[in-house]
N, C-alpha and C positions, 0 to 999 in steps of 0.2 A: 528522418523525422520531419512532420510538418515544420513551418516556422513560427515563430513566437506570433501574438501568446497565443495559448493554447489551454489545457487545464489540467489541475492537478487535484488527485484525492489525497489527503491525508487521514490516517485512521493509524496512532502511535501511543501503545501504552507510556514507552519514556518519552517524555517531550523536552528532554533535552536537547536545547539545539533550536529548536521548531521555532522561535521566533525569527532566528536567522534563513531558512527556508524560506518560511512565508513573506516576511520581507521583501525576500529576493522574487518570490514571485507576485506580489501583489505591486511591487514597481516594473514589474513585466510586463504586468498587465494579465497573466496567468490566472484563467479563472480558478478559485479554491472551491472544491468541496471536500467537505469534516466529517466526520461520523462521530455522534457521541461528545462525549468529555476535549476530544479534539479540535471540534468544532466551537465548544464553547472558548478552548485555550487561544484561538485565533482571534476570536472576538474578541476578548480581553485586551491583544494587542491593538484593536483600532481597527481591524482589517475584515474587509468584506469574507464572509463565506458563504456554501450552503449547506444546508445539514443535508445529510444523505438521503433523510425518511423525507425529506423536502424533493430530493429529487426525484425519488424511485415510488414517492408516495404510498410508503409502507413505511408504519412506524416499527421503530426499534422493538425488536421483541424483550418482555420485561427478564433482566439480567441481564440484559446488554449480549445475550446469545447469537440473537442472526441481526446482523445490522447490515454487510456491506455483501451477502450473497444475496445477488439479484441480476436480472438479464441484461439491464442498463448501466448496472457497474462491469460483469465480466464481458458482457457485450462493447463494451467503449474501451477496455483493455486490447479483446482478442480481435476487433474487428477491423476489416482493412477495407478503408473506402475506396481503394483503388478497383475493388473488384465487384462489377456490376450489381451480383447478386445481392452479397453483402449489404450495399450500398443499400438499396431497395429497403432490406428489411432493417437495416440499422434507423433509416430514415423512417420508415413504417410505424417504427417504435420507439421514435424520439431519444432514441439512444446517441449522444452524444464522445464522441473520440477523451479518452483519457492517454495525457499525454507521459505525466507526471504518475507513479505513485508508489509516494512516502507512507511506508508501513515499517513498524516493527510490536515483536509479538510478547503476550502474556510471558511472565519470566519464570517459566515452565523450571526451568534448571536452578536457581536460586533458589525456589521454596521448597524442592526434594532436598537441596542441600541443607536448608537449615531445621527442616520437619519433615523428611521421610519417613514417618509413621504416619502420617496423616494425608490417606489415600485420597479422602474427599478433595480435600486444598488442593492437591497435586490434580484430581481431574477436572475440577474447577479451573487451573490456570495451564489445560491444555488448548490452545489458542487455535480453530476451526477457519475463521475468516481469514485474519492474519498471512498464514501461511496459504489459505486458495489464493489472496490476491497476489502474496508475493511471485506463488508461481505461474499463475497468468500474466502478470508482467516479467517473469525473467522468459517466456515463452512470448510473450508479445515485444518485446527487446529482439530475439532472435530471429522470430518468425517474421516481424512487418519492418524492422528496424526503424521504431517509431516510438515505441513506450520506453521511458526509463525509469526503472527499477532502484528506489533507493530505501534500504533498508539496516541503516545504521544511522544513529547521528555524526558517528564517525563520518561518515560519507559528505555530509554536509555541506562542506568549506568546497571541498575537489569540486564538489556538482555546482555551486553558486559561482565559483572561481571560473567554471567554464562558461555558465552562461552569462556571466559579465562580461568574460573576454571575447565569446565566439556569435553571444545571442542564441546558442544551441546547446546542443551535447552531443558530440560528437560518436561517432563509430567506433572508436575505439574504447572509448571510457561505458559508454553503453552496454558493449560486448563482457567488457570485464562486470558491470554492478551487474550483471545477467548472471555468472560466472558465481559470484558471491551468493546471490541470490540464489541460486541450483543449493549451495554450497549450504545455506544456512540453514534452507528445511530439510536436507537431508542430516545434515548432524540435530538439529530440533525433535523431528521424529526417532533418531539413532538415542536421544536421550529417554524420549517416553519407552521407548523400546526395555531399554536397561533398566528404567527403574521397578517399570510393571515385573519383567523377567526376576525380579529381586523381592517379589510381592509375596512368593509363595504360589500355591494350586486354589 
């Protein structure tokens, strides 16, 4: 992984936690970019961020539908400046390295539980962005060993804890939030799966 700071997107439906995150990376020195409702929750605490439509200069589309798929978000995930080409057109195109990114998604599985007849709600809260970034960064984790992948607030504390003690994140802990992250959009999808198959013809 480069070295500190660096930058981190966050875009979390629970923002449980997130103040402790952002904390930890705005005393990093970690630049923040937010998307949406995220961006405004960081501001709240004090702290610098940038809205994503700020970055990639496309505003949110209205419903909050395409906010964070764009070439300068998955581009700063998948891209590895080590390699010439890369480099060239990531720089070409103002794409900046995403080091950090804090996601988690629409709570797809809670609202079939408590209103499974209500088909709309349930495709309403299948979450499109959410799960592309989580897996360009569990694929930008393994591929550049450079992004890490955090997609729980459980995860939180372990990831602040490291970069307080090491200034980094290490290899190991990377490989595993990689690990979880494979782990979570496939049981995510494994649910939309199940409930649609319960839908009827």
């Amino acid at each position: 992984m480069r070295g500190l700071p660096g930058n981190a997107l966050l875009s979390v439906y629970d923002k449980t936690g997130l103040d402790r995150i952002a904390w930890t990376f705005s005393k990093l020195q970690v630049k923040m970019l937010g998307s949406g409702g995220t961006a405004e929750a960081v501001r709240k605490l004090g702290l610098k961020v940038v809205d994503v439509s700020e970055y990639t200069g496309v505003k949110e589309m209205p419903g909050g539908l395409v906010k964070t798929l764009h070439p300068k978000i998955h581009g700063g995930i998948l891209g590895d400046w080590r390699d010439p080409a890369q480099r060239e057109y990531l720089e070409a195109n103002g794409i900046e390295p995403l080091d950090f990114v804090v996601v988690n998604l629409y709570p797809f599985q809670s609202v079939v539980k408590t209103d499974s007849g209500n088909l709309r709600k349930a495709v309403d809260n299948i979450d499109i962005g959410g799960v592309t970034l989580i897996r360009a960064a569990g694929k930008g984790a393994l591929l550049n060993q450079r992004v890490v992948p955090v997609t729980d607030p459980a995860q939180y504390e372990v990831v602040v804890k490291e970069l307080e003690k090491k200034g980094y994140v290490g290899n190991q802990l990377r490989q595993q939030l990689a690990r979880d992250a494979f782990a979570l959009t496939a049981e995510y999808d494994q649910a939309i799966r199940d409930y649609l198959a319960g839908q009827g013809p």
